[in-house]
C-alpha positions in Angstrom: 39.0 -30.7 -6.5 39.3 -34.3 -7.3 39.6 -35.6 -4.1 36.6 -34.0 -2.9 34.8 -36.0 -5.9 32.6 -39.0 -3.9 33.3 -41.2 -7.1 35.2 -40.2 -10.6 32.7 -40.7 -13.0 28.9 -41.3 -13.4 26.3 -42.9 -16.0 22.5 -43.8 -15.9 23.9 -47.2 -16.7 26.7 -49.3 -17.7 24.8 -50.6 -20.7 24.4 -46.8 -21.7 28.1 -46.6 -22.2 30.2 -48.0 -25.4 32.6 -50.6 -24.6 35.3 -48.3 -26.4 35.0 -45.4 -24.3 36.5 -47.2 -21.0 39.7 -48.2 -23.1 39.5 -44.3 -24.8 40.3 -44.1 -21.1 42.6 -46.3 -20.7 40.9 -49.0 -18.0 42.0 -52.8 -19.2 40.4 -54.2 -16.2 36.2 -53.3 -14.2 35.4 -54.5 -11.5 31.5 -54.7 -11.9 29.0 -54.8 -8.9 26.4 -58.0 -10.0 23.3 -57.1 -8.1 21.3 -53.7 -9.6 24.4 -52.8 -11.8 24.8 -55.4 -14.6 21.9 -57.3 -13.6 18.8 -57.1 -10.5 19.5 -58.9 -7.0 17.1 -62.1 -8.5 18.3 -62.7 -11.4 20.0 -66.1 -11.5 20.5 -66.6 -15.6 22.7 -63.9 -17.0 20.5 -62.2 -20.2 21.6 -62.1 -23.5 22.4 -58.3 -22.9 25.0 -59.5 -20.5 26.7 -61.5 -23.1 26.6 -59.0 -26.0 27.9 -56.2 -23.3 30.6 -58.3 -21.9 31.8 -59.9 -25.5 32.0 -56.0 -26.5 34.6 -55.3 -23.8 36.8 -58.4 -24.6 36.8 -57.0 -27.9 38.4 -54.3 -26.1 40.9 -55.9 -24.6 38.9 -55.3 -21.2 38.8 -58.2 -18.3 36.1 -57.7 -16.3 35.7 -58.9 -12.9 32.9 -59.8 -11.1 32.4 -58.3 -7.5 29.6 -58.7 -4.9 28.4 -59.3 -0.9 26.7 -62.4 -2.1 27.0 -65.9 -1.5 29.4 -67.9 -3.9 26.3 -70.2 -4.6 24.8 -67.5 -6.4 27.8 -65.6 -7.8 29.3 -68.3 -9.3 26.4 -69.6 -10.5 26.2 -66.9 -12.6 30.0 -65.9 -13.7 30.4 -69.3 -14.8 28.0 -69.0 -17.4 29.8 -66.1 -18.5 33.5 -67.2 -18.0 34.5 -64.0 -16.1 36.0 -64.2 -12.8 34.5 -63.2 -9.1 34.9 -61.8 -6.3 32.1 -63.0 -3.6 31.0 -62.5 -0.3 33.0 -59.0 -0.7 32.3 -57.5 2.8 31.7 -54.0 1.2 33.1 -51.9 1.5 35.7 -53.4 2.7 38.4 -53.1 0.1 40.6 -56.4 1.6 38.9 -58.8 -1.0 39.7 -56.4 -3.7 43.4 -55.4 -2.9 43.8 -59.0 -2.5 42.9 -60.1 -5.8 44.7 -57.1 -7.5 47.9 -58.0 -6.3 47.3 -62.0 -6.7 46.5 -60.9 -10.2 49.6 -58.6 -10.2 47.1 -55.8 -11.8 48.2 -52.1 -11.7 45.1 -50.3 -9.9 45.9 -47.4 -12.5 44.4 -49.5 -15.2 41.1 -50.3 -12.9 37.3 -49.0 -13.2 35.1 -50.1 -10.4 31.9 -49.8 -11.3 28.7 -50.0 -9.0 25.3 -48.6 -8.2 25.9 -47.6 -4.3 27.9 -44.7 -3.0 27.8 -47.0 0.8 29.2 -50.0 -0.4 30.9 -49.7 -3.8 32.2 -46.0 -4.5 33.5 -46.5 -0.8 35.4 -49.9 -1.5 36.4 -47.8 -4.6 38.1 -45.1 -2.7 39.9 -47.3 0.0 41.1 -49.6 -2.8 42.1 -46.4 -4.4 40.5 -47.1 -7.9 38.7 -45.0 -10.2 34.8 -45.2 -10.0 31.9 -45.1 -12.0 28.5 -44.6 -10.3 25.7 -45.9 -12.0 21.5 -45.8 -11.1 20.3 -49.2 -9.8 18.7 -51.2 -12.8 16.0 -51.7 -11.3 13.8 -50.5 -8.1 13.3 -54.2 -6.7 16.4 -54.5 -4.4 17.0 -57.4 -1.7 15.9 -56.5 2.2 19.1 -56.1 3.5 19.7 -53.4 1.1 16.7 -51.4 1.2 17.8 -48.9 4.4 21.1 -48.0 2.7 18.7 -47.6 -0.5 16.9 -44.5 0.9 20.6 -43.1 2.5 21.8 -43.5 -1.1 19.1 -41.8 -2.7 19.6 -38.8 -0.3 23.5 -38.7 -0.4 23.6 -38.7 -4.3 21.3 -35.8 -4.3 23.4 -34.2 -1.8 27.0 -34.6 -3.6 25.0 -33.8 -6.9 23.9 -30.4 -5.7 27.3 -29.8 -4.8 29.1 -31.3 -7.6 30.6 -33.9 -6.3 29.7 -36.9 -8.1 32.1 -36.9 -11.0 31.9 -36.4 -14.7 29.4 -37.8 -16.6 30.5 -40.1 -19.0 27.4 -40.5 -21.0 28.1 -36.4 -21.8 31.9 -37.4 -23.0 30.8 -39.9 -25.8 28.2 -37.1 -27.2 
């Protein structure tokens, strides 16, 4: 049954989620999609909302890791404002970049949540890197060109692997 799940877990959001429940489940380190799942494509300036979410999960004893198919320009822009490391120009969903940095980083892949808002690219990279996955909804409707034809194949897959049960447990049931 699990291995027919497309990802392991899903949420309407990231933000929706307390920054306890991924240690409750025993995750020390996310790897976090930037664009449309912490923050949209255009956003250069991390929010306060970033901040507060992301001091929440130190709290926790979580690292979180930065991971996108953008330019480093633009990622690290961004992840140096919030002193978490990055992972850019990805290749998703590719998993090389990924594997790479967990065993630079010597990080057991047990203890890993990747979390993104694309079955294509991320749950994919997920899988291959053979890490546990949260699938979120894109935080916004605005998404970059290049991403707008894999967009509508999303939208159609999820409903899909819904239908059929296939797109893991909901987490924002499990902290009711």
């Amino acid at each position: 049954m699990v291995r027919d799940l497309i990802c392991t877990y899903r949420a309407s959001s990231i933000y929706s989620l307390k920054p306890s429940l991924f240690s409750k489940l025993g995750f020390k380190y996310l790897f976090i999609d930037l664009d449309n799942t912490l923050v949209q494509y255009d956003v250069m300036i991390p929010p306060k909302k970033v901040f507060l979410y992301l001091e929440e999960l130190r709290k926790e004893g979580i690292e979180v890791i930065i991971v996108s198919n953008n330019v480093y320009k633009r990622v690290s822009a961004f992840c140096s404002r919030l002193d978490v490391n990055y992972i850019y120009r990805t290749n998703k969903p590719s998993p090389k970049k990924v594997i790479r940095y967990l065993k630079s980083h010597s990080i057991d892949v047990n203890k890993c949540l990747y979390i993104g808002d694309q079955l294509i690219n991320d749950m994919i990279l997920a899988r291959k890197a053979k890490m546990r996955s949260l699938l979120t909804e894109p935080i916004s409707k605005k998404d970059h060109i290049s991403t707008r034809f894999i967009r509508m194949i999303d939208y159609r897959l999820r409903s899909y692997y819904l239908k059929k049960g296939r797109l893991g447990i909901s987490l924002e049931e499990q902290e009711d």
